[in-house]
C-alpha positions in Angstrom: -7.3 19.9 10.1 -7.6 16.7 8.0 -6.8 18.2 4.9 -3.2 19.4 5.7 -2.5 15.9 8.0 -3.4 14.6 4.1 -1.6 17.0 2.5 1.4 16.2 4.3 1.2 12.6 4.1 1.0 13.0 0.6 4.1 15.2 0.3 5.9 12.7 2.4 5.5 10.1 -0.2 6.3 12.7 -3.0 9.5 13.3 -1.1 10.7 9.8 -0.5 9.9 9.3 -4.6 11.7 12.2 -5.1 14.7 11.7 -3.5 14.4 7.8 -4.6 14.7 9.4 -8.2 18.0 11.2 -7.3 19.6 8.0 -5.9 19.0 6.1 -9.3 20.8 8.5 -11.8 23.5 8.6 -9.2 23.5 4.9 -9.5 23.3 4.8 -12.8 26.0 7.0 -14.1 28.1 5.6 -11.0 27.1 2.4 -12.1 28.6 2.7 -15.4 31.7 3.9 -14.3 32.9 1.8 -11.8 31.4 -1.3 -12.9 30.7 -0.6 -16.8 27.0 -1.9 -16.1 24.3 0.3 -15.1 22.6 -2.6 -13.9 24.6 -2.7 -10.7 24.6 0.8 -9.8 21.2 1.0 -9.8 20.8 -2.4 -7.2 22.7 -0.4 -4.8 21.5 2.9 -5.2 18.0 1.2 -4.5 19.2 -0.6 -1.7 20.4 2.5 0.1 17.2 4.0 -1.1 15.2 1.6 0.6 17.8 1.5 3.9 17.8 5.1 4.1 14.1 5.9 3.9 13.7 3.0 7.1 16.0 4.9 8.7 14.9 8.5 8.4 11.5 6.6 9.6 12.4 5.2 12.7 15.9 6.9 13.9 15.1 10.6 12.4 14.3 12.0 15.0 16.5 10.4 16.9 19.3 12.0 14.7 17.7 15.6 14.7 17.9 15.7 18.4 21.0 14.1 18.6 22.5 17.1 16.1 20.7 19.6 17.9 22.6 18.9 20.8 18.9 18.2 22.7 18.8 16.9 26.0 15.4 14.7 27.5 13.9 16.2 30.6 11.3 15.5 32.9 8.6 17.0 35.0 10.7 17.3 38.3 13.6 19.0 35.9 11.9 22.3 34.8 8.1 21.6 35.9 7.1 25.2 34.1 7.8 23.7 31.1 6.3 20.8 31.3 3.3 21.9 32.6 2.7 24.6 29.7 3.4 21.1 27.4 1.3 19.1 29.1 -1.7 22.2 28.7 -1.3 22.2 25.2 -1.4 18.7 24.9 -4.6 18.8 26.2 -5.8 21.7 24.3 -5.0 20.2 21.1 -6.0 16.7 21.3 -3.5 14.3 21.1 -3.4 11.4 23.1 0.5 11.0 24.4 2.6 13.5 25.8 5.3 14.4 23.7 9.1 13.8 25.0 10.7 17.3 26.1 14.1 18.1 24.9 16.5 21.2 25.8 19.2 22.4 23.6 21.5 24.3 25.5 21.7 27.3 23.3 21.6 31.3 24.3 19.6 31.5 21.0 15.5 31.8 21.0 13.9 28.9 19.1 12.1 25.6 19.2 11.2 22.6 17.3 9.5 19.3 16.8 10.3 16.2 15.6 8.7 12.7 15.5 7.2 10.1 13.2 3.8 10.2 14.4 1.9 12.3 17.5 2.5 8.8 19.3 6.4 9.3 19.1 7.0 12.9 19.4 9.1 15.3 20.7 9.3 19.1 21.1 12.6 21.0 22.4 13.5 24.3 23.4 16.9 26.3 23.4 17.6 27.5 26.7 17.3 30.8 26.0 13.9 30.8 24.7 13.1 29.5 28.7 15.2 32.5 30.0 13.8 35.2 27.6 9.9 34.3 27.3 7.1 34.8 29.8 4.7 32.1 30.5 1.9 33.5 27.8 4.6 33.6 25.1 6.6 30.3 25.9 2.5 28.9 25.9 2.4 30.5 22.3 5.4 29.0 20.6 4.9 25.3 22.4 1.4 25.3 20.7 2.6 26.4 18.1 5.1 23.0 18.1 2.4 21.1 19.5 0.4 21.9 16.3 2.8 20.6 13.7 2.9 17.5 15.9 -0.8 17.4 15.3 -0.7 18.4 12.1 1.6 15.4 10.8 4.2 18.0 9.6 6.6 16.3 12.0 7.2 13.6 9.7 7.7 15.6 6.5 10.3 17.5 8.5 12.3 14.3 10.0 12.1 12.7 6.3 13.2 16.0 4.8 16.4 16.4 7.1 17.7 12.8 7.5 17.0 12.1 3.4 18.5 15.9 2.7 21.4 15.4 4.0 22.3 12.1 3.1 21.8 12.8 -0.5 23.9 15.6 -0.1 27.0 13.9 1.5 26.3 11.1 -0.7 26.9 13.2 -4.1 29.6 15.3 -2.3 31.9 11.9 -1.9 30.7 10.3 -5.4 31.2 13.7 -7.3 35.3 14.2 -5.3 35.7 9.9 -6.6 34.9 10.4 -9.9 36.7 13.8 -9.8 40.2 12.2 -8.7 39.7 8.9 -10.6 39.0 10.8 -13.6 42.5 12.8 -13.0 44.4 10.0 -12.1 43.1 8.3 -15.5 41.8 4.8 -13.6 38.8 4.6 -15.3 37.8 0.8 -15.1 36.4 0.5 -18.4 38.0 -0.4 -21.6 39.8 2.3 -23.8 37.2 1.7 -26.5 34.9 2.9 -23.9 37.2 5.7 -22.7 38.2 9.1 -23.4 34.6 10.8 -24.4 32.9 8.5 -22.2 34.7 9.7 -19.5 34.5 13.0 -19.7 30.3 12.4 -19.8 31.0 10.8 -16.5 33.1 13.7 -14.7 30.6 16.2 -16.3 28.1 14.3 -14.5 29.3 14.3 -11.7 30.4 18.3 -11.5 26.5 18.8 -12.5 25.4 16.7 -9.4 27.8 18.7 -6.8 26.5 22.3 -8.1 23.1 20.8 -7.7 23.4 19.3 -4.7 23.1 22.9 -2.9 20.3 24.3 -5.3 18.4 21.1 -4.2 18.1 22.0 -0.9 16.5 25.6 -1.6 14.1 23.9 -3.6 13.3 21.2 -1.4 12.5 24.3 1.3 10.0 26.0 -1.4 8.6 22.8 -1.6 7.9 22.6 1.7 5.0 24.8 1.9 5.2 27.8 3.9 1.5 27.3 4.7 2.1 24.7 7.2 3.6 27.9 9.3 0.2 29.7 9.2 -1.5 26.9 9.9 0.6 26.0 13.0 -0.1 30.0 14.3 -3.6 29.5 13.7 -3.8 26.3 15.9 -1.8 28.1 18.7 -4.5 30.8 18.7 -7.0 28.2 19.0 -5.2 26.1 22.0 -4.0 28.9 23.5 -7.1 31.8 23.0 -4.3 34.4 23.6 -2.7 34.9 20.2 -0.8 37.8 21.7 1.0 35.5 23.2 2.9 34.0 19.9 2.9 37.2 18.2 4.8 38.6 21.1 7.1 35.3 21.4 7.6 35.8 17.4 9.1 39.1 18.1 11.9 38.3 20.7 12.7 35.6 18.1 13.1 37.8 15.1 14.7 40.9 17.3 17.3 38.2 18.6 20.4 38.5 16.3 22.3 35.2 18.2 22.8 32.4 16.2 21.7 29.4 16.8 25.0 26.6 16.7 23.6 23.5 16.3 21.4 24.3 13.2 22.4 23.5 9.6 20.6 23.8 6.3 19.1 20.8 6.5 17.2 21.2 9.7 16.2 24.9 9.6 12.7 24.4 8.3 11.9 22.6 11.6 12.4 25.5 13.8 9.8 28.0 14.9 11.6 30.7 12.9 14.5 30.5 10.8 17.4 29.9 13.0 20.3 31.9 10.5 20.9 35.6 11.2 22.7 38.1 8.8 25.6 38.7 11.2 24.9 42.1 13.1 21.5 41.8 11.8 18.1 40.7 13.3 16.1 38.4 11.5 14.9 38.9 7.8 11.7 38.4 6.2 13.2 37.7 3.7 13.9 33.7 4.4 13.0 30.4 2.3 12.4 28.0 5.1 9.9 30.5 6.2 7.2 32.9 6.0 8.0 36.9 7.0 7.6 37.2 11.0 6.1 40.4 10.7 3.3 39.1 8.6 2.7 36.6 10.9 3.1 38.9 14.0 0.1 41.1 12.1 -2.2 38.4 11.0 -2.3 37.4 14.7 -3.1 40.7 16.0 -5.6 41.2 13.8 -7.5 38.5 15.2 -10.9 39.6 16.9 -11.0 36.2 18.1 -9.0 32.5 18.9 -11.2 30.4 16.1 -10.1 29.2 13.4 -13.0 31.4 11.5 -10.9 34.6 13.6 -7.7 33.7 12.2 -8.9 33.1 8.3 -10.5 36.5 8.7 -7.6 38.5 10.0 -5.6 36.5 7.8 -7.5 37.5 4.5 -7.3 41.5 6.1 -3.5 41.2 5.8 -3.1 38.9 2.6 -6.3 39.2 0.6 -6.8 35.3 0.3 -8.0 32.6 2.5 -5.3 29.6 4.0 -7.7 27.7 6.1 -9.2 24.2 4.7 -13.3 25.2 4.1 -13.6 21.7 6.0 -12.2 23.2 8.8 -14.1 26.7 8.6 -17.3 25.0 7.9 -17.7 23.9 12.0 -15.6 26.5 13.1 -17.4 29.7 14.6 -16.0 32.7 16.7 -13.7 32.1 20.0 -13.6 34.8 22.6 -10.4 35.5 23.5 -8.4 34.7 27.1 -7.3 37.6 29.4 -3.5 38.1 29.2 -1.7 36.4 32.4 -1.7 38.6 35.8 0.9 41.7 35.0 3.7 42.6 37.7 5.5 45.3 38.3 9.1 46.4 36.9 10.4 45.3 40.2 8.2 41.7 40.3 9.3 41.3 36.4 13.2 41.8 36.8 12.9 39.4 39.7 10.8 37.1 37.9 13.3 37.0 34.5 16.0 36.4 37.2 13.8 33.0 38.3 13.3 32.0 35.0 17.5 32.6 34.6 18.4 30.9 37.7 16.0 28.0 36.9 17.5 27.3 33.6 20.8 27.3 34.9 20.2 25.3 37.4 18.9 22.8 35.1 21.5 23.0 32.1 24.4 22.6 35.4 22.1 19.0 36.2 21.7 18.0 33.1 25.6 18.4 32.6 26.5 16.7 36.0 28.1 19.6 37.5 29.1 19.4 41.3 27.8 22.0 43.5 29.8 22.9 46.4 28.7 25.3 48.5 31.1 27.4 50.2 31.3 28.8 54.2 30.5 31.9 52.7 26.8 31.0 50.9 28.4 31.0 47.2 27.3 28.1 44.7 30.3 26.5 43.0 29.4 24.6 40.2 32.2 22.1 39.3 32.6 20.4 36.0 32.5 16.7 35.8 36.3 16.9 33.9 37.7 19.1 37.2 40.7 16.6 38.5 41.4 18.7 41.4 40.9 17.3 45.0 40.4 21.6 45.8 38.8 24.6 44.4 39.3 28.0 45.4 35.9 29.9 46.5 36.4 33.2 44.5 34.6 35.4 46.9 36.3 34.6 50.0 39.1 32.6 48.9 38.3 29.7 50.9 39.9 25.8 49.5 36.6 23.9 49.1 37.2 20.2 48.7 35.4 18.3 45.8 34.3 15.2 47.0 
């Protein structure tokens, strides 16, 4: 889809202007205040423009998965995982294998993150491992997989690392001009006082009440469209959009919030990872489109194409999303067969797997002792346990850590 890896790019650049823009009236008011020349104010604020934008480049989404709480895995670690990655690598086209990530996290979500498909990464919460079944953990990794392909990953790690920093930027220069103003140490003459510096405070109060609304705009800016596209690919790489449709509705029925998210990296997850509390998730989101529209555009498709999903999509919507470059080679895809179904019996056992699996992993990843007692149990000990002993709590047995 060559028109939305443009589009992107082009709304990367728009950002990066954008929130260049914000830095120099920051500058410039700060500028005058502190220094009495706007002059200087606006060399810094383009200086930490310029510093800020390299680092969003090549440390964003080293920062996103560092907030998220995301820990690097490998093949031998969970080798499900990987191997549904690795499929949909192959099914999409891309060239390197993304990094995989886990977040432990009882919440169901996922994202992506990177500068380009060469330097990607997509992670998963550990519930989303526990809770999905092979066709609907395939369904929200191509989904990922797509926005990696897609470019999106960029706009996103711009968005969050730049976000942010505008935000704590103006919350710290709003509070100093705030308590300078109070404490009357303007630095600028007294002919230049008084009025002047109640422009500057007002300012300054202006900027911190904006500083929130930003952010909501900067989400509407984002194009929700790049969330339909993303379903359409996974249709295509998977050919079982059931899959994601079914994934997409654990997500929204799941009313446990995800910790590590905050406002400036919601937009990257699969869904929006804020719940009303005692609530499931809303349609009603900005970072995102309504999950149930989703859910129904994908089963409506009579196919995996492309051409399918821009059919089933105009059935719910009554418009088209896909780029007519794209439609214009794209004809109809039959769909896959659903994986083998088991049994109530084989399916209890089989979540239990995928539970034991992921706990296994998460007690690895967090170098947890395991100790296992005369009587069969498994203890796992913490790597901050001082204790030469710990007490078996089946049998009652004093295990020695070692």
């Amino acid at each position: 889809m060559w028109e939305q890896i443009r589009s992107n790019r082009i709304r990367s650049a728009v950002l990066v202007a954008a929130m260049g823009a914000l830095l120099l009236l920051l500058g410039y008011f700060l500028g005058m205040y502190f220094f009495n020349d706007p002059i200087a104010g606006l060399v810094i604020a383009v200086v930490v423009w310029a510093v800020m934008n390299l680092f969003a480049y090549f440390q964003g989404s080293s920062i996103l998965l560092a907030v998220s709480g995301a820990r690097k895995i490998t093949r031998d670690d969970h080798p499900r995982l990987y191997n549904i990655v690795e499929e949909m690598k192959i099914a999409s086209g891309l060239e390197r294998m993304p990094d995989i990530y886990i977040i432990d996290d009882p919440a169901l979500n996922a994202f992506a993150t990177g500068r380009s498909p060469d330097k990607a990464a997509v992670a998963v919460t550990s519930g989303l491992l526990q809770r999905l079944s092979r066709d609907e953990l395939q369904g929200v990794i191509g989904h990922e997989m797509a926005h990696i392909k897609n470019r999106d990953v960029l706009l996103m790690s711009l968005a969050g690392v730049i976000l942010g920093t505008v935000v704590i930027l103006a919350w710290y220069a709003t509070r100093v001009l705030f308590f300078s103003g109070m404490s009357g140490g303007s630095r600028r003459n007294s002919r230049e006082g008084g009025g002047g510096q109640l422009i500057i405070l007002a300012v300054g109060i202006v900027l911190m009440i904006l500083a929130p609304i930003a952010a909501q705009l900067l989400y509407f800016a984002i194009s929700r469209k790049r969330e339909y596209l993303a379903d359409a690919s996974s249709a295509l790489y998977t050919r079982y959009p059931e899959g994601l449709a079914s994934a997409l509705g654990k997500l929204a029925a799941s009313t446990t919030q995800l910790r590590s998210a905050n406002q400036a990296t919601a937009p990257m997850y699969t869904i929006n990872p804020f719940r009303e509390k005692g609530r499931a998730a809303s349609d009603l989101t900005s970072t995102h489109p309504p999950i149930s529209e989703r859910i129904r555009i994908l089963r409506a498709m009579a196919g995996a194409s492309a051409a399918d999903y821009e059919q089933a999509y105009q059935q719910v919507k009554g418009r088209g999303i896909v780029p007519a470059s794209v439609l214009a080679g794209a004809g109809s895809l039959a769909l896959r067969a659903a994986s083998p179904e088991v049994g109530p019996v084989e399916a209890g056992e089989e979540r239990i797997r995928r539970t034991r699996d992921t706990s296994e992993l998460l007690w690895r990843l967090g170098n947890y002792k395991t100790i296992i007692c005369d009587c069969g149990t498994r203890l796992r000990v913490p790597p901050t346990y001082d204790e030469p002993v710990v007490r078996c709590p089946h049998c009652g047995r004093m295990n020695r850590v070692d």
